[in-house]
N, C-alpha and C positions, 0 to 999 in steps of 0.2 A: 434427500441427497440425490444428485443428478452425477453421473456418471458418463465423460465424455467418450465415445467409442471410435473407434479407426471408419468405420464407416457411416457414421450421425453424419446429420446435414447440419455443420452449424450457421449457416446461415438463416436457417428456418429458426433455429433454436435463438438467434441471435435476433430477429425479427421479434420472437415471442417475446426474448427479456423487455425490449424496447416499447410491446405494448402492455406488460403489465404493469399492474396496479396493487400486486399485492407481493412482490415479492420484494422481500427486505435484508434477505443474507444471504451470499452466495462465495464462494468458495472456487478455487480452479488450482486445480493441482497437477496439471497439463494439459498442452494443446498440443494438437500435431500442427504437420506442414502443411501447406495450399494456403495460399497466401489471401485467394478471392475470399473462400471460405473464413480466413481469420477475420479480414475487414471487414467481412459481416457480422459474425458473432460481436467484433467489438464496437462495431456502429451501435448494436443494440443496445449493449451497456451504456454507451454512452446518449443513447435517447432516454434511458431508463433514468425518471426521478424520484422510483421508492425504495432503490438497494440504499441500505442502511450502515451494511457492514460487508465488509469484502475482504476476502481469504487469499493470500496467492502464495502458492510455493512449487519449489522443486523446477522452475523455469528456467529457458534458458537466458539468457544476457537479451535478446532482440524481444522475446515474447513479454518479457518482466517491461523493459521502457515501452514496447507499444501499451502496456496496459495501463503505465502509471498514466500515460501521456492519455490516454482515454477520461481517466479518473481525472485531471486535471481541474475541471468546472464541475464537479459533482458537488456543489454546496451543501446536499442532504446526506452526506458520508458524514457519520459518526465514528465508523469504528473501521481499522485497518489493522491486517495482518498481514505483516511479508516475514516466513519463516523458512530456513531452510533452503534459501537461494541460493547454494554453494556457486553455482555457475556466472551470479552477475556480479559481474567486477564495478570497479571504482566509479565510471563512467558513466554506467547505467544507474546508479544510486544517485545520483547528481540529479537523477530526473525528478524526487522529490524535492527537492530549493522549492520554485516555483510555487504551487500547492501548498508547502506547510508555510513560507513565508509569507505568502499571501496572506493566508486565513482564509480563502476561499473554505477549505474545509474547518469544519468546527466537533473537529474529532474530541471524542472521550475515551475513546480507548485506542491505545495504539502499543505497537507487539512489533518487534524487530530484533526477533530473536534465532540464534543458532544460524546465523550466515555466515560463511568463512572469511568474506571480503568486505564488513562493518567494519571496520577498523577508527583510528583516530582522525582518519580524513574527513570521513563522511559523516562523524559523532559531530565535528563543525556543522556542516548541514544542518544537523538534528538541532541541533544549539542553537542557529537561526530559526531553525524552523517553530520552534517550542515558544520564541516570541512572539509568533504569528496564531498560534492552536493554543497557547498557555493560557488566555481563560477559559478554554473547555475542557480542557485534556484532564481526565478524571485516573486515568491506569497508566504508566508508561512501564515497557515490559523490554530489560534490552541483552538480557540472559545468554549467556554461551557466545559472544563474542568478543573478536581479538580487541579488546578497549582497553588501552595502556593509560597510564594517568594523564598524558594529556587530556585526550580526547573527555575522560571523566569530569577532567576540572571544569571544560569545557560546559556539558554539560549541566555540573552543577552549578555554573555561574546563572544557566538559564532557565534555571530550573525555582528559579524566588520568581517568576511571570506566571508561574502555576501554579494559580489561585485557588483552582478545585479539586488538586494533585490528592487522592487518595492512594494509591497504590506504583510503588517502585521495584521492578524488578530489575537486580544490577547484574 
């Protein structure tokens, strides 16, 4: 577990992720401010072709789309988690379209759990996006948020594309 601190250089840290080779999960449960410093840390992620699974929570609305927008081209992303994003509203969820509808990524697991602002907007998103990920997507986990029946039916219209669907958490 890497622990980011007020005064870590992450641009250095951000260099490292970008040259290794062995790190396959990582996690970020904040970033501070300095702006140089972020676009480095996330330059490196996004040079990095052997993260496998990626953790984000507790961000704010700017920090949460720069990083989705990072992850965009990460083809070797299996595994996503965005939990606990009380802060990112409707707009910044929009940022995943892109990425799950593509299929750029060939996720199996994915967790979009306990956010205040999932709502039935962004459940559409998911519902596109699940045609894009649904023959990989092996876990969908979408627990403790506001999903009214729309947005469910929504879902479960797109949810017969998920071929290798073992695990639902509603």
């Amino acid at each position: 577990e890497f622990v980011i601190r007020e005064d870590d250089n992450l641009g250095w840290l951000g260099y490292f992720i970008g040259k290794s080779d062995c790190l396959k999960q990582f996690r970020i449960d904040y970033l501070p401010e300095g702006e140089q410093q972020i676009h480095a840390f996330l330059g490196g992620i996004a040079r990095s072709q052997c993260i496998r699974n990626i953790g984000v929570s507790s961000l704010s609305n700017d920090r949460f789309t720069s990083i989705i927008r990072v992850l965009r081209n990460q083809s070797q992303l299996e595994g996503l988690t965005i939990d606990e994003s009380h802060d990112v509203g409707p707009d910044a969820w929009s940022e995943l379209r892109t990425p799950l509808e593509s299929g750029v990524w060939k996720l199996k697991y994915l967790s979009l759990s306990r956010n205040n602002y999932f709502g039935n907007e962004n459940l559409n998103i998911l519902s596109n996006g699940l045609r894009g990920i649904g023959s990989s997507l092996e876990t969908l986990r979408l627990y403790h948020n506001s999903i009214g029946n729309e947005g469910l039916l929504a879902v479960v219209e797109a949810l017969h594309t998920c071929t290798c669907l073992k695990h639902l958490d509603l």
